[in-house]
C-alpha positions as CSV (number, residue, x, y, z in Angstrom):
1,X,0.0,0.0,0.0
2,X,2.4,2.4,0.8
3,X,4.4,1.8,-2.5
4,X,1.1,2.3,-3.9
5,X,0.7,5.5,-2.2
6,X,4.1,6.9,-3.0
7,X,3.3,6.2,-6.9
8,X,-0.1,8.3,-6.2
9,X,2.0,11.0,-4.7
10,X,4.3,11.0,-7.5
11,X,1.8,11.1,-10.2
12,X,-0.5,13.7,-8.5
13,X,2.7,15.9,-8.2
14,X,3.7,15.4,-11.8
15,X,0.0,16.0,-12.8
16,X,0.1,19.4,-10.9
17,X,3.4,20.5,-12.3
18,X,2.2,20.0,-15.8
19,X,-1.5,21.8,-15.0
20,X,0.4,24.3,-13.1
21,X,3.6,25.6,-15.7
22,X,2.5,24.3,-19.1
23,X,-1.2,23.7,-19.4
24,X,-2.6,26.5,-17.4
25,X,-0.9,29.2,-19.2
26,X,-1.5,27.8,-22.5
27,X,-5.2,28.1,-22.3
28,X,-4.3,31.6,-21.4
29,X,-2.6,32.4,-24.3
30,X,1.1,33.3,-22.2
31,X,4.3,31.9,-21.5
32,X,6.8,31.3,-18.5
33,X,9.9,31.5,-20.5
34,X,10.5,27.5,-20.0
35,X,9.8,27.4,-24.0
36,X,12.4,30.3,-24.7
37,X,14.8,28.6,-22.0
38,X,14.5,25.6,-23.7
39,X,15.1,26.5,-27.0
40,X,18.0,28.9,-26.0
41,X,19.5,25.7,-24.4
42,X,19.0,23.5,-27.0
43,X,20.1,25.9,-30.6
44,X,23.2,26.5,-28.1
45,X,24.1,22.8,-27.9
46,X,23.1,22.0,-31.5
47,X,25.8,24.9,-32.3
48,X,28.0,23.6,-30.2
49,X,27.6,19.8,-31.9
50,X,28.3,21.1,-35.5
51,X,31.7,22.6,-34.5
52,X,33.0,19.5,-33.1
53,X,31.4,17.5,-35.9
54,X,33.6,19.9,-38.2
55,X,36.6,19.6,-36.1
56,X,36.6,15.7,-35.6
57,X,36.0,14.9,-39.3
58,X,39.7,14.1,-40.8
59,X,38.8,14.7,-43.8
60,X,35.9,17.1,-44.3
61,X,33.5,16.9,-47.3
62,X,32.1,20.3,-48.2
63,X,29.3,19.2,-49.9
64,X,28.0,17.1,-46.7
65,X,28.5,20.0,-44.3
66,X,28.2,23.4,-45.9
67,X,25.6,22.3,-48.2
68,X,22.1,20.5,-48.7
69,X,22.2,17.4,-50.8
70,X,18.9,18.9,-52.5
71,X,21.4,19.5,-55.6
72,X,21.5,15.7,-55.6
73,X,24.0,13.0,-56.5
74,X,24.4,13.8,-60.1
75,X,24.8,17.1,-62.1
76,X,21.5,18.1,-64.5
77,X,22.2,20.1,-67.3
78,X,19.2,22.4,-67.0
79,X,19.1,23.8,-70.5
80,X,15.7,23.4,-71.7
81,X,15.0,20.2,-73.8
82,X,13.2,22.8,-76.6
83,X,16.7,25.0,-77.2
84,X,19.0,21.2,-76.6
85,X,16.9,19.6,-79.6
86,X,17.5,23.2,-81.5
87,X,21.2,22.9,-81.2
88,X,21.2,19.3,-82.3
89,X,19.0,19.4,-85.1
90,X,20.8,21.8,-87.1
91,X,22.1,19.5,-89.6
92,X,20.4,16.8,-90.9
93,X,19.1,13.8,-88.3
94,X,22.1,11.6,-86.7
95,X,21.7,8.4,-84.6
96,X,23.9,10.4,-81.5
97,X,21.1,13.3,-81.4
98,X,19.3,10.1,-79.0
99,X,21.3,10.6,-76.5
100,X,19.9,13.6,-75.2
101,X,16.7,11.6,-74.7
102,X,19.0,8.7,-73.3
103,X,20.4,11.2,-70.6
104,X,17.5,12.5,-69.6
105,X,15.6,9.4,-68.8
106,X,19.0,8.1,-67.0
107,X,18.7,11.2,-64.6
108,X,14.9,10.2,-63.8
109,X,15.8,6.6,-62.7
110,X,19.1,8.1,-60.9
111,X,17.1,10.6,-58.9
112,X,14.1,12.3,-60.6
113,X,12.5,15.3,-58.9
114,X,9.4,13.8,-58.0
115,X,10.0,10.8,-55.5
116,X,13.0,12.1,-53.2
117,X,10.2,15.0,-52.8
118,X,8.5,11.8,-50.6
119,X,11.9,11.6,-48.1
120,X,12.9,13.9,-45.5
121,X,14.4,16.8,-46.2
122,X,18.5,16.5,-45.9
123,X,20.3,18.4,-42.6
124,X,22.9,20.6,-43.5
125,X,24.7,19.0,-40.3
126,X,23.6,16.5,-38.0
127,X,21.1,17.3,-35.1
128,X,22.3,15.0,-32.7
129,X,18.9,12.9,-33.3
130,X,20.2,10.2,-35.6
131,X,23.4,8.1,-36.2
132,X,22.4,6.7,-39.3
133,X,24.8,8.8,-41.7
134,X,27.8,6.8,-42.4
135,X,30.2,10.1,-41.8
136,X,28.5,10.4,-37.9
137,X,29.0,6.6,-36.3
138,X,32.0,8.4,-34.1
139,X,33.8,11.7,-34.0
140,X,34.7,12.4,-30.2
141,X,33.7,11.1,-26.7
142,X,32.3,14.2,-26.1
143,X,29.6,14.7,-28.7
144,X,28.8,10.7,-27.7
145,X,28.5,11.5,-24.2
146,X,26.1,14.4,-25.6
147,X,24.3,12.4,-27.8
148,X,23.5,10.0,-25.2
149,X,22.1,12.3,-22.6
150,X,20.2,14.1,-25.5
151,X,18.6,10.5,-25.8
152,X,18.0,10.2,-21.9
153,X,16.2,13.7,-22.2
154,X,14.1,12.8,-24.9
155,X,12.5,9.1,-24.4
156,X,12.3,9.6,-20.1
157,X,11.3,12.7,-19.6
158,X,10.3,14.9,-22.9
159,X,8.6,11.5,-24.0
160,X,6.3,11.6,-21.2
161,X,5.4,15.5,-20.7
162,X,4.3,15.4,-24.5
163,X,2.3,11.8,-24.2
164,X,1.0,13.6,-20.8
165,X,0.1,17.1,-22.2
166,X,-1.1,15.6,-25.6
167,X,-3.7,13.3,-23.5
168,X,-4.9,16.4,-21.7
169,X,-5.1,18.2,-25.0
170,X,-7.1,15.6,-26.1
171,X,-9.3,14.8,-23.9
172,X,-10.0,18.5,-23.1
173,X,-11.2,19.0,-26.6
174,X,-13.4,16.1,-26.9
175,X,-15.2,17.1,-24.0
176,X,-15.3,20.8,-23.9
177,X,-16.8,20.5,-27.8
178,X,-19.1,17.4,-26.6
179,X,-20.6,20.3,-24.1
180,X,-20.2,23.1,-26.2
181,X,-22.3,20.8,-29.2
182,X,-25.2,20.7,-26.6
183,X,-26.2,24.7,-26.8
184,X,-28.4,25.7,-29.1
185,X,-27.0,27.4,-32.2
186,X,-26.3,30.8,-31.9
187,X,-23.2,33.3,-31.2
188,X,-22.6,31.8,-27.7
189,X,-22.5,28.5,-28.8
190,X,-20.0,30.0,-31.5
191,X,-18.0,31.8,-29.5
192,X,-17.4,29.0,-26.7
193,X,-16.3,26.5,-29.4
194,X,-14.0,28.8,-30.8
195,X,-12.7,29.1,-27.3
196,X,-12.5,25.2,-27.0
197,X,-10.4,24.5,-30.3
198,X,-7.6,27.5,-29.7
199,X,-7.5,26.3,-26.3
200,X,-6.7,22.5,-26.9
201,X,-4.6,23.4,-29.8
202,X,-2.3,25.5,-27.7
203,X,-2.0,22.5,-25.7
204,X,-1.4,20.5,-28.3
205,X,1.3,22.8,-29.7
206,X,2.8,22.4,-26.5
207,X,2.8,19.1,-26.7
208,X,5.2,19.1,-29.4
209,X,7.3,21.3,-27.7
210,X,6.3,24.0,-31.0
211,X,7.5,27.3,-31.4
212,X,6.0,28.6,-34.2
213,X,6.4,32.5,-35.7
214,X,3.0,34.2,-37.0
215,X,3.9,36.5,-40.0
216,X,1.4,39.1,-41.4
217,X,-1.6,38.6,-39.5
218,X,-3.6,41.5,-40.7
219,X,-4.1,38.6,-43.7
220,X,-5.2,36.0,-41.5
221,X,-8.3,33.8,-43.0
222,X,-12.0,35.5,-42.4
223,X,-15.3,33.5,-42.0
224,X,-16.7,32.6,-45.3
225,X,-13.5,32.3,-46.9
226,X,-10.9,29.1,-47.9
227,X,-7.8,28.7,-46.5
228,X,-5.4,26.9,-48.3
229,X,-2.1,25.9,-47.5
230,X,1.2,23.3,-48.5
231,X,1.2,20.3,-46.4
232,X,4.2,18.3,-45.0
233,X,2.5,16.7,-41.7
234,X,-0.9,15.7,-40.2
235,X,0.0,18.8,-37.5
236,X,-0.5,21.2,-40.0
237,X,-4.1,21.7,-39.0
238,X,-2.9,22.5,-35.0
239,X,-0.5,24.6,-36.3
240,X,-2.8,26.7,-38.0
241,X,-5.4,26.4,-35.4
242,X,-3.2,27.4,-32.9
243,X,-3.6,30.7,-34.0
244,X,-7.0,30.5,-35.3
245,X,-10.0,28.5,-35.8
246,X,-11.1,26.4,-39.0
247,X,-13.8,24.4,-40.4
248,X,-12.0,21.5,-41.6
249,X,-12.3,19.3,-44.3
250,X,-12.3,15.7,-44.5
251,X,-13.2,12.0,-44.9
252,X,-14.5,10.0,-41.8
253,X,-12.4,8.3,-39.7
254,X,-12.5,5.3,-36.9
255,X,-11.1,4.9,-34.0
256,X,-9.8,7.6,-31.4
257,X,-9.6,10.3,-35.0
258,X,-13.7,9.4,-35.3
259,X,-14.3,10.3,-31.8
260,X,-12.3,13.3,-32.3
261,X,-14.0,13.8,-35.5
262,X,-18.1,13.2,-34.0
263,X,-17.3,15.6,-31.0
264,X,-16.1,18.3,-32.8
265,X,-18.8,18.3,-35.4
266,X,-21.0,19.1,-32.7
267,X,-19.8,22.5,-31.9
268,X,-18.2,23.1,-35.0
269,X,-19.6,23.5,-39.0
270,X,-16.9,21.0,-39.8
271,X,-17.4,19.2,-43.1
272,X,-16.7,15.3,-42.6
273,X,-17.6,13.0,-45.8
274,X,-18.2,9.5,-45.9
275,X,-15.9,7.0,-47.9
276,X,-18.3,7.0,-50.9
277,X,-19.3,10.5,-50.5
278,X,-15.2,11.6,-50.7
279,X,-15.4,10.0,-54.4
280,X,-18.6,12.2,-55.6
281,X,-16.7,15.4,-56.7
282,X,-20.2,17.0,-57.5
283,X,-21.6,16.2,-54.1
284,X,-18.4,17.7,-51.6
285,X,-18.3,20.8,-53.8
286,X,-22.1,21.1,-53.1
287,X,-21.7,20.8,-49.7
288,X,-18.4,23.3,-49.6
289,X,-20.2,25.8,-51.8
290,X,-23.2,26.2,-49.0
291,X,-20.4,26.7,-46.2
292,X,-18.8,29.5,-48.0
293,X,-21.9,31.2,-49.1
294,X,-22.5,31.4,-45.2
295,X,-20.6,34.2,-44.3
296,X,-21.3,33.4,-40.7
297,X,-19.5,30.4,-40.7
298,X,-15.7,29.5,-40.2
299,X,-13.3,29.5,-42.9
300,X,-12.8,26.5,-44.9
301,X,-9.0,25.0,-44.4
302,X,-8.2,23.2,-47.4
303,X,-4.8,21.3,-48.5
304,X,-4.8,21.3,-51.9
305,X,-1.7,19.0,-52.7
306,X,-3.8,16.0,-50.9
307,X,-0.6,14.2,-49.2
308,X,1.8,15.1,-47.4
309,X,5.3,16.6,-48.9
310,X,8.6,16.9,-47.2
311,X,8.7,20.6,-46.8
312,X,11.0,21.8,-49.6
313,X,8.6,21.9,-52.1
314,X,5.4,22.7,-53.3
315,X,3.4,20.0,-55.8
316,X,0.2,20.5,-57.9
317,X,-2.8,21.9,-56.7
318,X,-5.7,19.8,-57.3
319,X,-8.2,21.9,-58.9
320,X,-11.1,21.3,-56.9
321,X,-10.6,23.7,-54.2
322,X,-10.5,26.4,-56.4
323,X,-14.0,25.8,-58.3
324,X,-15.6,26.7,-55.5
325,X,-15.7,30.4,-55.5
326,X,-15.4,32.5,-52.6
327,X,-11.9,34.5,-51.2
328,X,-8.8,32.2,-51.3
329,X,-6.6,32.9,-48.2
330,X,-3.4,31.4,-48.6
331,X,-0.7,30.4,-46.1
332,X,2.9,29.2,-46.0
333,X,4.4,26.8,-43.5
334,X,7.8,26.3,-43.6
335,X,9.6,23.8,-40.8
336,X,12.8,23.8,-39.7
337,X,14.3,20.3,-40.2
338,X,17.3,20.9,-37.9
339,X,14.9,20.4,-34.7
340,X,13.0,17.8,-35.9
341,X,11.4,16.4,-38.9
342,X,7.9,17.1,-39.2
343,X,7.2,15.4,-42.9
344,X,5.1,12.4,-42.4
345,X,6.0,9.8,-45.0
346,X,2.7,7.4,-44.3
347,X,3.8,5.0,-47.2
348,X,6.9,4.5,-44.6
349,X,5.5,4.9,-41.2
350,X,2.1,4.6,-39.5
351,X,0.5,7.0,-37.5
352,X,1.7,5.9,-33.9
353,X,5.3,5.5,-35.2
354,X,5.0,8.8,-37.1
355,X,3.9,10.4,-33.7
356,X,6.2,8.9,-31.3
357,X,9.1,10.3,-33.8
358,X,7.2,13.6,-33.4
359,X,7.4,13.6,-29.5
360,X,10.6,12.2,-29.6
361,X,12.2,15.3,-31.5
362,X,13.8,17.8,-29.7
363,X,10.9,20.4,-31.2
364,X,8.8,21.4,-33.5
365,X,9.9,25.2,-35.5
366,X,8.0,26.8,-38.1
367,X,7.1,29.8,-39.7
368,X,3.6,30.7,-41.1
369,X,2.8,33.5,-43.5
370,X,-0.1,34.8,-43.8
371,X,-0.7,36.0,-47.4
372,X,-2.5,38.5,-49.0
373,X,-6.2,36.9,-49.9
374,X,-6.6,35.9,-53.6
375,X,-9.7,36.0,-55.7
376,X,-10.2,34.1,-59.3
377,X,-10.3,36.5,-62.8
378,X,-12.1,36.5,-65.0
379,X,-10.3,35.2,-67.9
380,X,-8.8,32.3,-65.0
381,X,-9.8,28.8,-65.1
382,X,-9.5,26.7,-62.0
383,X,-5.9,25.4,-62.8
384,X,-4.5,28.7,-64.1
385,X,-5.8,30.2,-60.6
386,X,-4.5,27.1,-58.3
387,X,-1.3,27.7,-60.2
388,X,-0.9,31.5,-59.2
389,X,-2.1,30.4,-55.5
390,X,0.4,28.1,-55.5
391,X,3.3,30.0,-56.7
392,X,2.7,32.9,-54.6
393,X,2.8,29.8,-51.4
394,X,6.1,28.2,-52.8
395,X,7.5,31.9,-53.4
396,X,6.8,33.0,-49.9
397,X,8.0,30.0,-47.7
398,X,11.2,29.2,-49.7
399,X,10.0,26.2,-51.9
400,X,10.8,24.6,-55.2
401,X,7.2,25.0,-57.5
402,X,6.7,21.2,-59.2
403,X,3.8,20.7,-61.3
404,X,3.5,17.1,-60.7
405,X,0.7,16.0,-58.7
406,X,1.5,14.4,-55.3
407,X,-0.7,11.2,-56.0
408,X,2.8,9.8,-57.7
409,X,3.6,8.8,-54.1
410,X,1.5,5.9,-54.4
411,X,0.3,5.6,-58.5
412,X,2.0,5.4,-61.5
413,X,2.0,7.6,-64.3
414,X,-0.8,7.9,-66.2
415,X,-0.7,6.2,-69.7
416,X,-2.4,9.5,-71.3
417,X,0.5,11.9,-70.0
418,X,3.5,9.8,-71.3
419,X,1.4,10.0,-74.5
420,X,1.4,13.8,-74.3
421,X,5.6,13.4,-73.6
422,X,5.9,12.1,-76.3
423,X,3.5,14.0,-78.4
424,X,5.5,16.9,-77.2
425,X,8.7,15.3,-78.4
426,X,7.5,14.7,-81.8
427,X,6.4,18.0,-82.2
428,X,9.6,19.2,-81.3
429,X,11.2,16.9,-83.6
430,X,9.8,17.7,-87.0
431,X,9.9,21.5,-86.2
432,X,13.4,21.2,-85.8
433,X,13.7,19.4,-89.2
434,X,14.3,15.7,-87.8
435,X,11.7,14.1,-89.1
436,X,10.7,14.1,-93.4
């Protein structure tokens, strides 16, 4: 009994700590410091890590250190294939001129641009949270000693305040909406929910030890508008939320994400579609047209891509979003990958392991901009007006624009766009006097 006790003691004290320094003064919107400590701490040590790692390397390799290996492991020629086929095809047609073609497709097996967008973004040095990199298995018995404790820190003690503040977070929002759903409709009912979801997602932020920078905010999202943004990570939405609220978008789910999902819906106009609904494109821009003609109503936060992306670039927009009507507000969120990597591969790792990576990180950093809203011309078709929304996104936060669509992660190419390469090719090919 009295072990018992002592383990009741322990847990009640922990419990208060947590209510007392973290959760209590995120529901009130202001911080202790402990976060700025932390951090302070923590880009002080990481500093500290890459000097040695410099130092203790015999024989130094400027690309791995100074540089990201975004360039890749081959050189591209980037000259555009129209002017290469130009400069070939000046004389008459010779067997060689293939191997422009030949090259090309060699570099797309090597390392095209499409897939290593699907693998976490490369460090420009290593943040003392992985050994895997052949250059890092040992450089000094310092840094070991370093890494070691850094692990101690982060499974036994950082591990538990984030499972602990993330159960709070959770449960606090699946009750506080389950109560807030009971009310009748009407401003009170509005404004309490809005209450609920900042609150819980300040926890939550917390809970990944975030420290996120707000730019612009005079362009922040306003009801009856769509909010779209680029997506690296399922935290995206408590990101945003953090700093405001959203009606979000999505299919329904099982499990602990359905009760999240059925409490929410309650005291919030989110729009949650079946399996076989989610296929009827007709029937969810129905439904999204009526929530933005409601002016009353939350803004619509929308992620365009439709999978996740590892945060140095921006994909296609699918054009859905954009048929809709209504004010486009869209946001940037850029991660910094030296803390902790927030891109959620799901073709590589579930949800619990992608999570447990998450609270296992030293922390989440990002920066959001807010940009100015965006409205659809007149002489713009959906696709023309994702594609402006999207470069203005990829522009503001840093990130290379690719107009491949982020389905590739899982399907193949379609047969009808290799058709259209090579249409393309052809094309090029007799105006260049190749061919006849």
């Amino acid at each position: 009994m009295e072990v018992v006790w002592a383990v009741g003691q322990v847990v009640a004290l922990w419990l208060a700590l947590v209510l007392g320094l973290i959760v209590l003064p995120s529901a009130l919107g202001i911080s202790l410091g402990i976060s700025e400590a932390y951090m302070w701490v923590l880009v002080k040590t990481l500093e500290w890590a890459t000097i040695r790692l410099q130092k203790g390397v015999k024989k130094p390799q400027p690309q791995m250190l100074q540089t990201p290996t975004a360039i890749g492991i081959i050189e591209r020629d980037e000259t555009p294939m129209e002017k290469e086929i130009a400069r070939l095809h000046r004389a008459d047609f010779e067997f060689s001129h293939i191997f422009y073609f030949c090259r090309k497709g060699f570099e797309a097996i090597v390392e095209d641009e499409v897939t290593q967008r699907f693998s976490s973004e490369e460090l420009l040095s290593w943040n003392l949270l992985t050994r895997t990199n052949v250059n890092f298995h040992y450089i000094s018995l310092r840094l070991t000693v370093v890494w070691v404790i850094g692990v101690i820190v982060r499974y036994c003690f950082l591990l538990p305040l984030r499972f602990t503040l993330a159960a709070i977070g959770i449960t606090s929002m699946i009750v506080g909406t389950t109560v807030v759903g009971q009310l009748p409709n009407g401003s009170v009912k509005n404004y309490l929910s809005e209450v609920v979801h900042l609150t819980c997602s300040r926890i939550l932020v917390r809970a990944l030890s975030g420290t996120i920078h707000y730019h612009n905010k005079e362009n922040r999202p306003q009801k009856g508008g769509i909010c779209v943004a680029n997506h690296t990570s399922p935290i995206d939405a408590i990101i945003l939320t953090n700093d405001g609220c959203y009606a979000m978008v999505g299919q329904v789910h099982g499990g602990l994400m359905g009760i999240i999902q059925r409490a929410t819906v309650k005291a919030c106009p989110h729009v949650w579609f079946e399996r076989s609904e989610i296929k009827d494109r007709h029937l969810v821009t129905k439904r999204l047209r009526e929530h933005v003609a409601d002016k009353s109503k939350l803004p619509i936060l929308i992620f365009p891509e439709g999978t996740c992306i590892n945060n140095t670039s921006v994909m296609m927009f699918k054009k859905g979003s954009f048929e809709i009507g209504g004010t486009i507000y869209p946001v940037a969120i850029k991660y910094d990958p030296q803390f902790g990597d927030a891109f959620w591969n799901s073709s590589k790792y579930n949800i619990v392991s992608y999570l447990l990576r998450i609270m296992t990180s030293w922390a989440i950093v990002c920066n959001v901009w807010y940009l100015p809203p965006m409205v659809r011309k007149e002489d713009e078709d959906a696709v023309q007006f994702a594609n402006r929304v999207r470069s203005a996104i990829a522009h503001q936060g840093g990130l290379t624009e690719l107009p491949w669509d982020g389905g590739l992660k899982r399907a193949k190419v379609k047969d009808t766009f290799k058709e259209e390469q090579q249409k393309n090719y052809s094309k090029m090919l007799v105006r260049n006097g190749s061919v006849g």
